[in-house]
PLY file of the C-alpha trace (Angstrom):
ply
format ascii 1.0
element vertex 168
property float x
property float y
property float z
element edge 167
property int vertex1
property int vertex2
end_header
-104.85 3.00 184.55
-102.15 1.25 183.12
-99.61 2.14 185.86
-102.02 0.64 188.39
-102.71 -2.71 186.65
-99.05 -2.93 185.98
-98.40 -2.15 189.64
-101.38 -4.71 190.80
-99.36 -7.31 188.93
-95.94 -6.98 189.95
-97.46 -6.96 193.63
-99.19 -10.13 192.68
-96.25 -11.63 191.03
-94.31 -10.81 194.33
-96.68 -12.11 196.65
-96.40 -15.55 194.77
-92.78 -15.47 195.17
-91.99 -14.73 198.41
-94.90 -15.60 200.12
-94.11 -18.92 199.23
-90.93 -18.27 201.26
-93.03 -17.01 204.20
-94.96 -19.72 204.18
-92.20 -22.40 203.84
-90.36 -20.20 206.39
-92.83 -20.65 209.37
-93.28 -24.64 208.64
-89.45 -24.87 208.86
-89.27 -22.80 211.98
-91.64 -25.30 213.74
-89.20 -28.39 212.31
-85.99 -26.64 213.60
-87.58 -26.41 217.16
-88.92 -30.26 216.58
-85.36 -30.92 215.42
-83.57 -29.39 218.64
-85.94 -30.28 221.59
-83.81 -32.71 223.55
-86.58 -33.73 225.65
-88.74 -35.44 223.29
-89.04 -39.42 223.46
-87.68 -41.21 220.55
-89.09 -44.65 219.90
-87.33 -46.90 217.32
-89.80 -50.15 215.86
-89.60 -52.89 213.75
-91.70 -51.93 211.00
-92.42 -55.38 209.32
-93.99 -56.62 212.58
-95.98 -53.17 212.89
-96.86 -53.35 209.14
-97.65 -56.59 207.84
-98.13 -55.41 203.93
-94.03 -54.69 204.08
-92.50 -57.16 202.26
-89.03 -55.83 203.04
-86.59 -56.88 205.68
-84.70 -54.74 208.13
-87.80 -51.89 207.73
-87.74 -49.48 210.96
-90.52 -46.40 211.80
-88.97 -44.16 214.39
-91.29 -41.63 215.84
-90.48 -38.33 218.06
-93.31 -37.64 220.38
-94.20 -35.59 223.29
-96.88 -35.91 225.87
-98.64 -38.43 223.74
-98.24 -36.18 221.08
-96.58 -37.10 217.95
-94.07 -34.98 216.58
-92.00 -36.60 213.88
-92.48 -40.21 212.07
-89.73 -41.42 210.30
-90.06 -45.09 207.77
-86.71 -46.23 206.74
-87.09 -49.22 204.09
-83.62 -51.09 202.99
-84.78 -52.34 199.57
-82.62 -54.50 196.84
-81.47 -50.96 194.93
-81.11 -49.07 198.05
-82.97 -47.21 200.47
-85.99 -45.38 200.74
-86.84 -42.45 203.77
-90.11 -41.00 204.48
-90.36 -38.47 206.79
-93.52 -36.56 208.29
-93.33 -33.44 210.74
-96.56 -32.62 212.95
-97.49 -29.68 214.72
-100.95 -29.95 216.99
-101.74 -33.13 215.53
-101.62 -32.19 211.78
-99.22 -32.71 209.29
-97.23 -29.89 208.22
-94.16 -31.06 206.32
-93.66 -34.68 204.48
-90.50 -35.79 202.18
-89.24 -38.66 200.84
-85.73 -39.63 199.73
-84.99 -42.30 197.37
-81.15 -43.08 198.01
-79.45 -45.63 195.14
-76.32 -48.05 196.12
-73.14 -46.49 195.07
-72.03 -49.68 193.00
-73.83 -52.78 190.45
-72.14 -54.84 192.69
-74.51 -53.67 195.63
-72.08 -52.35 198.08
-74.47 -52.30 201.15
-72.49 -49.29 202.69
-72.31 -46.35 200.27
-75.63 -44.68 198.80
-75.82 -41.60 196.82
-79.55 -39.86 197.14
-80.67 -39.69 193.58
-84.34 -37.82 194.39
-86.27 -35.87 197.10
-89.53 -34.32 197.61
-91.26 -31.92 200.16
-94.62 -31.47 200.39
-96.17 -28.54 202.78
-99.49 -29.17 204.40
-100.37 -25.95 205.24
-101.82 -23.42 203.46
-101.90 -25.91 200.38
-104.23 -24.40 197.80
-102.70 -25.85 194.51
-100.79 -29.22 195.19
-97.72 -27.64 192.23
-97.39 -24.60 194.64
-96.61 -26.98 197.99
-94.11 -29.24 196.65
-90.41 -28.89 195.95
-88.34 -31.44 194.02
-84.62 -32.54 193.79
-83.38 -35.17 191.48
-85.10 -37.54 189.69
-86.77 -41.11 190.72
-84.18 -44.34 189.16
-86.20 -47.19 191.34
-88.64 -45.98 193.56
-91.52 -44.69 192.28
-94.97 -42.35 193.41
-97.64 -40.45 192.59
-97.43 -36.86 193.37
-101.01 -37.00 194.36
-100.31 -39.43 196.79
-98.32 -36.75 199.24
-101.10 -35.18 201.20
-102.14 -38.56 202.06
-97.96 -39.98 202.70
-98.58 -39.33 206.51
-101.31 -41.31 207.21
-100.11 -44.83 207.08
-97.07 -44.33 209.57
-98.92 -42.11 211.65
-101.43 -45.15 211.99
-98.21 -47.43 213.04
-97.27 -44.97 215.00
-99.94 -44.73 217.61
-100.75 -48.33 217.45
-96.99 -48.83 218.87
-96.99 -46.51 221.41
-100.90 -47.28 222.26
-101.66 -43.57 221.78
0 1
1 2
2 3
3 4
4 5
5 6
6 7
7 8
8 9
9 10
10 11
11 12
12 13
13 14
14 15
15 16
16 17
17 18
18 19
19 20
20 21
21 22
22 23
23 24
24 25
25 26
26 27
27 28
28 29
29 30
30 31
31 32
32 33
33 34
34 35
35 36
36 37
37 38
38 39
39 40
40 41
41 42
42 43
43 44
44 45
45 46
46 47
47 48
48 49
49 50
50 51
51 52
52 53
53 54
54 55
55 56
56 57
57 58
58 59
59 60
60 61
61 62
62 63
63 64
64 65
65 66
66 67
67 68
68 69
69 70
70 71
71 72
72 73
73 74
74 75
75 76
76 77
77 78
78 79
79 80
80 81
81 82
82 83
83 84
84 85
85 86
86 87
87 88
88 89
89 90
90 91
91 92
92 93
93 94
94 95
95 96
96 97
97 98
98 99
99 100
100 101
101 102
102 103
103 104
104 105
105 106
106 107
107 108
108 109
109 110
110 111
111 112
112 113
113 114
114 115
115 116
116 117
117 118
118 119
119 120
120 121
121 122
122 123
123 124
124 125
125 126
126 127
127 128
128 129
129 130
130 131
131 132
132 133
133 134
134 135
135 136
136 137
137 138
138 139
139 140
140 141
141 142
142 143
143 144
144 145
145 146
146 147
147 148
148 149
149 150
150 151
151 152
152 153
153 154
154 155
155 156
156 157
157 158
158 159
159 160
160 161
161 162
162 163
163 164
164 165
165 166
166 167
């Protein structure tokens, strides 16, 4: 009996481990074909005049899309300690992948040209039973700042921006 429980929880403990890998696996399959499809239409917009809550300057939302289909949104915000990225990958109209990067200037005297990326965070959509087991982390926040339960929500606010600019 004790062989078998033993064995039930070394299975278990494996399962957690690399089926986590599986799992992250198939989501970045789907982004490396999103990545590499030449043929999808890349819009660029001004994301202060799509978003009127932005206070910042020189904000952009680039989205990848498809057949009316959107593929890929991407916010870029300049801010006065550097630069914040959000990115959000979609597969059949869902979410499936979201990260941000928080990305510092290189210098106190605010050298416009050099950033170093301080923090990052992925969250996966799918097959998200526990929010802890979906998310992976690099780094550590200096300026920006977030609430990890805010990530299976990050998608919806440029995905809104999104289709009102290309009237989808």
């Amino acid at each position: 009996m004790k062989k078998i429980i033993t064995l039930y929880f070394i299975l278990n403990c494996w399962n957690l481990t690399f089926g986590q890998n599986e799992k992250f696996d198939s989501i970045n399959s789907i982004i490396s074909k999103i990545e590499s499809n030449k043929n999808l239409n890349k819009s660029k917009f001004d994301y202060n005049k799509l978003n009127p809550v932005l206070i910042t300057k020189g904000s952009t939302l680039e989205v990848w899309s498809k057949n009316a289909e959107i593929l890929k949104t991407k916010e870029r915000m300049l801010l006065s300690w550097g630069i914040f990225i959000g990115v959000t990958y979609f597969s059949e109209n869902k979410p499936i992948q979201y990260f941000e990067i928080e990305k510092n200037f290189e210098t106190e005297e605010k050298n416009y040209k050099k950033s170093i990326q301080v923090f990052k965070i992925e969250y996966y959509y799918l097959n998200c039973n526990n929010l802890l087991n979906c998310i992976k982390i690099e780094g550590e926040r200096k300026n920006s700042f977030g609430d990890i339960k805010y990530l299976p929500k990050a998608h919806i606010t440029p995905l809104k921006y999104a289709k009102k600019a290309l009237k989808i």
